[in-house]
N, C-alpha and C positions, 0 to 999 in steps of 0.2 A: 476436395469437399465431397464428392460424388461417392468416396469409398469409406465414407464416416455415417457410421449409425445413424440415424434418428432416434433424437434423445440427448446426443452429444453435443456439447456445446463446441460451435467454432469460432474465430474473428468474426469471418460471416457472418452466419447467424446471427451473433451479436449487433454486430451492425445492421442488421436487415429488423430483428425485432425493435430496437429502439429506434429505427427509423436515421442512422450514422451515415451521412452521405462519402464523409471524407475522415479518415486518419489521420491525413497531416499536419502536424501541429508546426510548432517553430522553435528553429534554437535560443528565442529572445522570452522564449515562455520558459518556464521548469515546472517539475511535478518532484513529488516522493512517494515511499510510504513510511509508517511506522511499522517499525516489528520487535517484539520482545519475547520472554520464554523461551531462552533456547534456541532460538528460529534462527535460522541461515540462509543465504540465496544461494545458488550452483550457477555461476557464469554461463558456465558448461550445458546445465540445464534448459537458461536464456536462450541460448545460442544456439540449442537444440529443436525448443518451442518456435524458435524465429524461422528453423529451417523447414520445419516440419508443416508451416502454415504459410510457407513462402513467402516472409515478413524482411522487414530490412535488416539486414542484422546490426545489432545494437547493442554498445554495453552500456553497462551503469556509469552512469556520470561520475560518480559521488558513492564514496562506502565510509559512511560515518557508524565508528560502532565496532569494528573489525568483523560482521556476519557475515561475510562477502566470501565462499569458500569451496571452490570443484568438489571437495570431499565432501559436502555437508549433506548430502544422501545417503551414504554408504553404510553408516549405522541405525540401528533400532527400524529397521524396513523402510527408510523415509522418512520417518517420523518428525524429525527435526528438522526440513524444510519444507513441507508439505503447505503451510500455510504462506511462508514468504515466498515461496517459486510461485504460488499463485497470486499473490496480491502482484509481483515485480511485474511479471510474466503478462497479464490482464492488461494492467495500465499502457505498460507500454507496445501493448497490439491497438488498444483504444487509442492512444493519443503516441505518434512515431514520431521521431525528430526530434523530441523534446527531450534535454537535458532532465537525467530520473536519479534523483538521488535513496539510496539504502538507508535506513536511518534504524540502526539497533541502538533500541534504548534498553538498560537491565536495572531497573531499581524495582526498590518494593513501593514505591509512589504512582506505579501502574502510569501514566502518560502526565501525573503534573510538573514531576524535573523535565519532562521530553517540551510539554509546551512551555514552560519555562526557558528552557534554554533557545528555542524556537524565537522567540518573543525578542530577548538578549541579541538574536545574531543577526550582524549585520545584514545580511542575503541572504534570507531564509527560502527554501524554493518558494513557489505561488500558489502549489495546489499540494496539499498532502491528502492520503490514503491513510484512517484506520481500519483496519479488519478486528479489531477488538473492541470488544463492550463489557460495560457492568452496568446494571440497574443502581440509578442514580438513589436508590433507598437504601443499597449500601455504604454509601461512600457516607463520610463525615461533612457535614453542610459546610464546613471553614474550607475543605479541599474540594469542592463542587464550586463554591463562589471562586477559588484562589485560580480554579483552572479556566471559568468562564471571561475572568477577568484577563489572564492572560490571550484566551480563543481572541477576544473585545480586541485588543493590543495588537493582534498578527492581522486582524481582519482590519483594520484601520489603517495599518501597512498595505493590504489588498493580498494577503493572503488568506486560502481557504483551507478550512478543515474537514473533511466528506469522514463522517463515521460511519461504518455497518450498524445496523437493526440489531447485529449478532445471529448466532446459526437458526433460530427460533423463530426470528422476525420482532418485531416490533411490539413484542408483550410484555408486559410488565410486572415486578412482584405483588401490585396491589391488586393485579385483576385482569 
């Protein structure tokens, strides 16, 4: 920690600015995330980030999807997992122990097949990760109600949905 910029974020920090007393979760909880676009995780990468921040090492529970791939760095500079090595990578320094499932979803219905089949299955993890948004004034209002309905259905199960803001924050196209 001592030999890391200021500026840079670490487990620490992270846990220090939100006030995290403990990481350890339990293997009777489970998390995921969503990922689509392209996106892949690096095991390899995991298991690099775990070493490098002297975490427990840890693999993915669960690769639904088949994004789950050592090479998936090696082309276009990174480019192609840059966003899942970070969503995988984050959760499971915030919450250890807990069973993390991968969930590559690839349609052009952006996350309502994904919550949909969520919804459908029998043992959905408890807590999912989006790192993706759209301004709900794009969407068609039959696919905004058809996905909230579904969110309704997971969450009555007692499972949760955590969206990002998106890389902008929390603004909107009306204003």
């Amino acid at each position: 920690e001592d030999d890391i910029p200021d500026g840079y974020l670490t487990p620490q920090r992270l846990n220090d600015y939100y006030g995290i007393t403990s990481n350890t979760g339990s293997k009777k909880a489970s998390q995921g995330v969503f990922e689509t676009i392209g996106q892949s995780m690096s095991p390899n990468d995991l298991a690099s980030f775990q070493d490098f921040f002297e975490l427990p090492q840890e693999k993915i529970a669960a690769d639904i999807g088949g994004h789950s791939k050592n090479n998936a760095c090696v082309q276009y500079y990174g480019a192609d997992c840059i966003e899942a090595n970070l969503d995988i990578q984050w959760l499971m320094a915030v919450a250890q122990n807990v069973p993390t499932t991968y969930y590559y979803y690839d349609d052009d219905d952006f996350v309502l097949g994904w919550v949909q089949d969520l919804a459908a299955a029998s043992k959905p993890a408890l807590v999912y990760s989006i790192s993706y948004g759209i301004d709900e004034v794009y969407l068609y209002d039959s696919w905004a109600q058809e996905f909230d309905v579904q969110a309704m259905k997971l969450g009555a199960q007692g499972v949760s949905i955590l969206a990002s803001s998106g890389d902008d924050g929390a603004l909107s196209a009306n204003g």
